[in-house]
MDAnalysis code that builds the backbone (N, CA, C; Angstrom):
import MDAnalysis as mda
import numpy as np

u = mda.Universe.empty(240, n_residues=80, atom_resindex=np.repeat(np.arange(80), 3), trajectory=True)
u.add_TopologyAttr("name", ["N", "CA", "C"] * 80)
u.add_TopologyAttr("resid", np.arange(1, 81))
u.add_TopologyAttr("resname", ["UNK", "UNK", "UNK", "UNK", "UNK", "UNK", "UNK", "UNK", "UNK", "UNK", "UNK", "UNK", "UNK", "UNK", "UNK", "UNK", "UNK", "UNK", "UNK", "UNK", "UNK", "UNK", "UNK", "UNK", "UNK", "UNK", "UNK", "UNK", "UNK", "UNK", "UNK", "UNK", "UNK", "UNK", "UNK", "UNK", "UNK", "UNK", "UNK", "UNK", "UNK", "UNK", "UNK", "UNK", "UNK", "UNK", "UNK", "UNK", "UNK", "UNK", "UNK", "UNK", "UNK", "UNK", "UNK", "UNK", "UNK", "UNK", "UNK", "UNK", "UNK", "UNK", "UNK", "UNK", "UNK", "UNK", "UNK", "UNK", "UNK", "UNK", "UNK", "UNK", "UNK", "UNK", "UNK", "UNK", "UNK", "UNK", "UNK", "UNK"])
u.atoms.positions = np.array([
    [-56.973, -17.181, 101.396],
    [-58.362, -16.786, 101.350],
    [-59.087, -17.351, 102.552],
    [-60.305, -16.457, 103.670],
    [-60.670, -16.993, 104.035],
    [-61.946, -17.735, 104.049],
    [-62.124, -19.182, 104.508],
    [-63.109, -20.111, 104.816],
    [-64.511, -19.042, 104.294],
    [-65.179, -19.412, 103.938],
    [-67.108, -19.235, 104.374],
    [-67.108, -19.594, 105.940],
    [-67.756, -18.571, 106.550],
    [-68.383, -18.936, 107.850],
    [-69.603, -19.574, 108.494],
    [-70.609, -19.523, 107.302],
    [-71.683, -20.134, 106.958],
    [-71.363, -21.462, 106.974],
    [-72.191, -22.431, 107.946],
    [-72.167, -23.804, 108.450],
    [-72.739, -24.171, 106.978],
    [-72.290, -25.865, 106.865],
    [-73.821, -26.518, 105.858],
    [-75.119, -26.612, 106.479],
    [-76.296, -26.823, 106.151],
    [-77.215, -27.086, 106.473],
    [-77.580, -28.229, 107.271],
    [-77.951, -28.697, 109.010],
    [-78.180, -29.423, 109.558],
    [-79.165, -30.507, 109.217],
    [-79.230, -31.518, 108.967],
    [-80.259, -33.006, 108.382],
    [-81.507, -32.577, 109.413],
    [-82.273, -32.805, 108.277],
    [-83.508, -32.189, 108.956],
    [-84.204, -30.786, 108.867],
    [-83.405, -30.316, 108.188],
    [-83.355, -28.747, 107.876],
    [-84.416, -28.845, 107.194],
    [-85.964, -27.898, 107.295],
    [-87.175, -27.557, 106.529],
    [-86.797, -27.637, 104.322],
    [-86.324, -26.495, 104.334],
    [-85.621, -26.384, 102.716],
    [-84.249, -26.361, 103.163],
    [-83.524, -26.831, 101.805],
    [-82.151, -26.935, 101.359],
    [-81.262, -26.716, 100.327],
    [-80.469, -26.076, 100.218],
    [-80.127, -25.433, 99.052],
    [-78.414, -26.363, 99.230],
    [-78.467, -27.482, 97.649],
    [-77.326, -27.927, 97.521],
    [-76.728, -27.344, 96.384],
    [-75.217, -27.406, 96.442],
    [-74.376, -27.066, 95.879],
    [-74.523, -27.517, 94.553],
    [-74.696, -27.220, 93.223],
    [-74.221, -28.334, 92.183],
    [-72.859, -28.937, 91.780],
    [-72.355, -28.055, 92.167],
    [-70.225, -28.722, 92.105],
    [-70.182, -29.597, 93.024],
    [-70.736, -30.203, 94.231],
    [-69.816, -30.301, 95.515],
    [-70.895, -30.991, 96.602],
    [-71.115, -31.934, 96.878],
    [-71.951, -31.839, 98.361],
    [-72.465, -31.050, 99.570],
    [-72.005, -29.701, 99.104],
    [-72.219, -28.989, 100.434],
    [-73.619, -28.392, 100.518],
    [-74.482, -28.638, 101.447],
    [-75.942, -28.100, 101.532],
    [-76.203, -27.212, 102.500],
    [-76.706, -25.924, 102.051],
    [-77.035, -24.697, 103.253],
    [-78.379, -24.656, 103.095],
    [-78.984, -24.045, 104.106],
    [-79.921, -23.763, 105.050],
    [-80.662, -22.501, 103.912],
    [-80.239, -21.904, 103.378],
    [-80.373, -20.688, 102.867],
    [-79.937, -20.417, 101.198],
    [-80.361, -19.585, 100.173],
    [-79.653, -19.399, 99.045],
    [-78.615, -18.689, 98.988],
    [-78.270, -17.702, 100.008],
    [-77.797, -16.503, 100.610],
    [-76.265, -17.789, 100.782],
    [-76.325, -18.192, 101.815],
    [-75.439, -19.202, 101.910],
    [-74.672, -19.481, 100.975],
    [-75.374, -20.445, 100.012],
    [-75.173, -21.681, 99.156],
    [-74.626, -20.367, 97.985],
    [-74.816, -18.883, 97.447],
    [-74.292, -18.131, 96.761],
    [-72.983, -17.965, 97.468],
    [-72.675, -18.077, 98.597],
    [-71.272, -16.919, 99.219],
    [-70.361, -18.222, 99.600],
    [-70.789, -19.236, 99.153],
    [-69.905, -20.684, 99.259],
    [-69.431, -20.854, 97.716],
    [-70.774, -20.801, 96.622],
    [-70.275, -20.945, 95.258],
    [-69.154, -19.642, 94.889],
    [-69.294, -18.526, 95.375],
    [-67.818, -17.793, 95.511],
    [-66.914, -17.970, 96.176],
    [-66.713, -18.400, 97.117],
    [-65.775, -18.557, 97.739],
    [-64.602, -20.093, 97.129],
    [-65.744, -20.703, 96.732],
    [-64.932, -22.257, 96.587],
    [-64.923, -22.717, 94.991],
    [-66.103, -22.089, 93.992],
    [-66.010, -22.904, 92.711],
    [-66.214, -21.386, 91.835],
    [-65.713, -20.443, 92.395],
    [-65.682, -19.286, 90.809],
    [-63.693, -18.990, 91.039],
    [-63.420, -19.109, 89.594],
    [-62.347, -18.336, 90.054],
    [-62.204, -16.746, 90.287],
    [-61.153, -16.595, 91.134],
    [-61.061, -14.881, 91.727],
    [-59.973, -14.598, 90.634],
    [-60.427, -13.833, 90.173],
    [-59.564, -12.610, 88.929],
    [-58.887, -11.276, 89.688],
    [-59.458, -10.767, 90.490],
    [-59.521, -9.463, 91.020],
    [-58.471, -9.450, 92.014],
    [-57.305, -9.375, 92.204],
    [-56.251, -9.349, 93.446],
    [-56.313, -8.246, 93.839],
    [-56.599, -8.251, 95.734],
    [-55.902, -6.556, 96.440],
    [-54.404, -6.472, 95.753],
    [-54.374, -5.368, 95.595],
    [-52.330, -5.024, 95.340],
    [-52.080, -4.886, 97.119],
    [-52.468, -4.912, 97.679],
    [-52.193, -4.560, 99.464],
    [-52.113, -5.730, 100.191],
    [-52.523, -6.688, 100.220],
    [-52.570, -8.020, 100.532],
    [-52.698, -8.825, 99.610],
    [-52.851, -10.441, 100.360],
    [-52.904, -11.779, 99.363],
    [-54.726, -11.841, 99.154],
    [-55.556, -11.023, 99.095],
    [-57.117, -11.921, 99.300],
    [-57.113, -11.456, 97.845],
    [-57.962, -12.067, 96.967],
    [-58.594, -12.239, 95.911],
    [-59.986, -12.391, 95.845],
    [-60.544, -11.727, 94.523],
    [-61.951, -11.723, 94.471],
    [-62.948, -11.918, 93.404],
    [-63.942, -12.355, 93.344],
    [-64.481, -13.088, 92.184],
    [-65.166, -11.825, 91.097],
    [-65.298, -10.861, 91.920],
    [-66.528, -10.099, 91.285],
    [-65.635, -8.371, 91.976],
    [-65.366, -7.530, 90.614],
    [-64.981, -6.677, 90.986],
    [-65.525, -5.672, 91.757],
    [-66.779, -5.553, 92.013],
    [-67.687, -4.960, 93.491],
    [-67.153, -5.559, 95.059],
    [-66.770, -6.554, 94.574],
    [-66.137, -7.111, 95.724],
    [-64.852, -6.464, 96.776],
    [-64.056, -6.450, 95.069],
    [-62.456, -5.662, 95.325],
    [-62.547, -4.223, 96.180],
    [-63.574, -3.555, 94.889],
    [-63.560, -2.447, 96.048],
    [-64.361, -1.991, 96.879],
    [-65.213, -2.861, 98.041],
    [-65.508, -2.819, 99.066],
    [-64.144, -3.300, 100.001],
    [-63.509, -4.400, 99.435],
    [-62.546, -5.050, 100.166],
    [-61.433, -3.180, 100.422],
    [-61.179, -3.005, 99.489],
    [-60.217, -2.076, 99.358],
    [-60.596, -0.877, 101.073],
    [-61.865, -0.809, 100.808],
    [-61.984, 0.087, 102.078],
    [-61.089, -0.051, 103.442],
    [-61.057, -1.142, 103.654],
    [-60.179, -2.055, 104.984],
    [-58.720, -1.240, 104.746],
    [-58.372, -1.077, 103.518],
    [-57.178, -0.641, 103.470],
    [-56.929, 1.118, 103.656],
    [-58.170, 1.488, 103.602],
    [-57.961, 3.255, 103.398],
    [-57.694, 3.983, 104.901],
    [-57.224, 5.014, 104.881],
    [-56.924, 5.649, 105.821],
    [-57.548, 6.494, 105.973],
    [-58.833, 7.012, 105.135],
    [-60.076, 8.046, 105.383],
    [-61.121, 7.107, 106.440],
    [-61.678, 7.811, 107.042],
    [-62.522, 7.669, 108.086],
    [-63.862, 7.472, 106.847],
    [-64.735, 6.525, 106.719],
    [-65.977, 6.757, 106.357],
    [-66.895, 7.322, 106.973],
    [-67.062, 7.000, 108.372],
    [-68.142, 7.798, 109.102],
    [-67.388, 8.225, 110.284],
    [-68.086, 9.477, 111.042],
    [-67.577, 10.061, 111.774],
    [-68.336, 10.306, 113.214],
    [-67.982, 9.994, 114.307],
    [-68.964, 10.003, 115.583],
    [-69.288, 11.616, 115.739],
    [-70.228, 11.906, 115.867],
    [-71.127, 13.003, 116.350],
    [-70.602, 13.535, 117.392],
    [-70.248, 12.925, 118.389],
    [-70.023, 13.377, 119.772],
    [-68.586, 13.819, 119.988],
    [-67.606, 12.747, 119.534],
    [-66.432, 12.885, 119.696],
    [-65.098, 13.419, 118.452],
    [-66.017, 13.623, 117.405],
    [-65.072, 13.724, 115.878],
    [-64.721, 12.299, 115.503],
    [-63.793, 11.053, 116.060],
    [-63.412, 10.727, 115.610],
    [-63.901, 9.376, 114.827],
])
């Protein structure tokens, strides 16, 4: 699974949003939600196509798109 890319929150930071499991403090709620998934829910939801796992089945199938071979959108100019 990968990391959160979302830093913790720098000392000094205006507001702060801490973790309740864990020490980790973000900058943002936005953050401090996509860390509490990533690190303290368990993932139920496995791709059958790869190893990633997911907490929340909206998740799965957005993830699933990565795997399709339909084009979602299509350039105007060139078809493809």
């Amino acid at each position: 699974m990968k990391a959160s890319s979302k830093q913790p929150a720098a000392q000094g930071a205006e507001e702060q949003f801490q973790c309740d499991e864990c020490s980790a403090v973000y900058t943002n709620k936005g953050s401090l939600y996509q860390h509490k998934c990533s690190c303290h829910i368990e993932h139920l939801h496995a791709c059958e196509h790869c190893d990633m796992t997911f907490p929340y089945t909206h998740l799965l199938r957005k993830h699933m798109n990565t795997h399709s071979s339909i084009a979602r959108f299509m350039c105007t100019q060139c078809g493809k």
